[in-house]
Each structure stands twice: as C-alpha cells, then as structure tokens.
Phi, psi and omega in degrees: 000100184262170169253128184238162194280357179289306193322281184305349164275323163304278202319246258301301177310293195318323191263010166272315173307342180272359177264286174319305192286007171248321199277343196282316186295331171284318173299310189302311194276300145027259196301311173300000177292316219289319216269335184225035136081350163330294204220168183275122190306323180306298170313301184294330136348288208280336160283321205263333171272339170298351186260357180259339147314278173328001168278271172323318179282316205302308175279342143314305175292318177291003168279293156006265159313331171262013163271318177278351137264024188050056145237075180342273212287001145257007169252333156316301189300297136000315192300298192288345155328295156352280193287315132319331142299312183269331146303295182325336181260333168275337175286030205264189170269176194268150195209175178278315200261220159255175204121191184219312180287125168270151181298315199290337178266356184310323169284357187286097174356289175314317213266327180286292146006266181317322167311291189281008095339312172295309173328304191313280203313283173321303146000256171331305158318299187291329176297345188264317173326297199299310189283346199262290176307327205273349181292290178306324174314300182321294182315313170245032164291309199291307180292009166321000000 
C-alpha cells in the first residue's frame, strides 16, 4: 500500500466535500426558514452570502488539486459544477458586498424555488461526489 499524491488528493477532497454537504444543508434549511416565513430575508441574506465563496473556492482547490494529479476523469466530473458557479457568480445581482442573494428578490416565489432547487441538487452532487472520492481514495490506496 504506497501514498501516492492522487491518494492525498482523494483524502483532501473527501473531507472538503464534507465541509461542502454541511454548507449545502445549511443553505437548504436557510431557505425553507425563508420559504415558511421563519426568519427575516435580510439577516438570512446576511448568513447565507459570506458562505458562498467558501463554497466555490473550496470546490475549486480540490480541482485543482486533481488537475495537477492527472486525474481527468474526476475532473470531468467536476467541470460542470465549476462552470456553473462561476456563471452563476458573474451573473450575480449587482450587491455592495460578495454573495449571490439579494434580500429584496429572495422572497420572489421563482427566484426561492430556484434556490432550494439548486440547494437539492448540489446536495445530491455533493453526497455521490463525497461516496465517488472515497471509492477512489481506497482504489488508490489498494493499486498501488
């Protein structure tokens, strides 16, 4: 069983995705607070946009990192996430700070909707994701 930098690149990933599948859940109760009336839209704005860079960059460095270990096909897997964060982030609404949610449109059926649909989804990415690294870590713990 040698440690190879793919190997540590798995490990790195698994326990970052696990950082991403907590920031995704919080956002998901986030929005059903918002969506049943809970919380005020501004304060949860003001909770929910300081978390969305660390999100992107989080899920950006371990690409990174599995680029500079040659490992295409988990980086494949990856790109449209990617690619979807970063339109998604130049498109933002125009705001003073960083983030992606405005307090005033957040309450808008469509636009909540569309949140917690993304919420689900990113989820869903990030729990296969997270079960995907650790098959791999192992394999390339085990091939080795």
């Amino acid at each position: 069983m040698a440690f190879s930098f793919a190997a540590f690149c798995y490990i790195v990933a698994l326990i970052l995705s696990a950082f991403l599948i907590f920031f995704v859940i919080y956002h998901i109760i986030a929005f059903d607070e918002l969506k049943t009336d809970y919380k005020n839209p501004i304060d949860q704005c003001n909770s929910l946009n300081p978390l969305v860079l660390p999100e992107y960059i989080l899920h950006l460095f371990y690409n990174v990192l599995f680029l500079f270990a040659w490992q295409w096909g988990t980086l494949i897997l990856n790109v449209p996430l990617i690619a979807y964060h970063i339109n998604r982030y130049l498109h933002r609404p125009v705001m003073s700070g960083p983030g992606l949610y405005d307090p005033t449109t957040i309450m808008n059926a469509d636009e909540l909707s569309r949140a917690q649909k993304e919420g689900w989804i990113k989820l869903a990415f990030y729990l296969l994701s997270f079960f995907y690294y650790l098959y791999s870590m192992i394999y390339e713990l085990v091939s080795s």
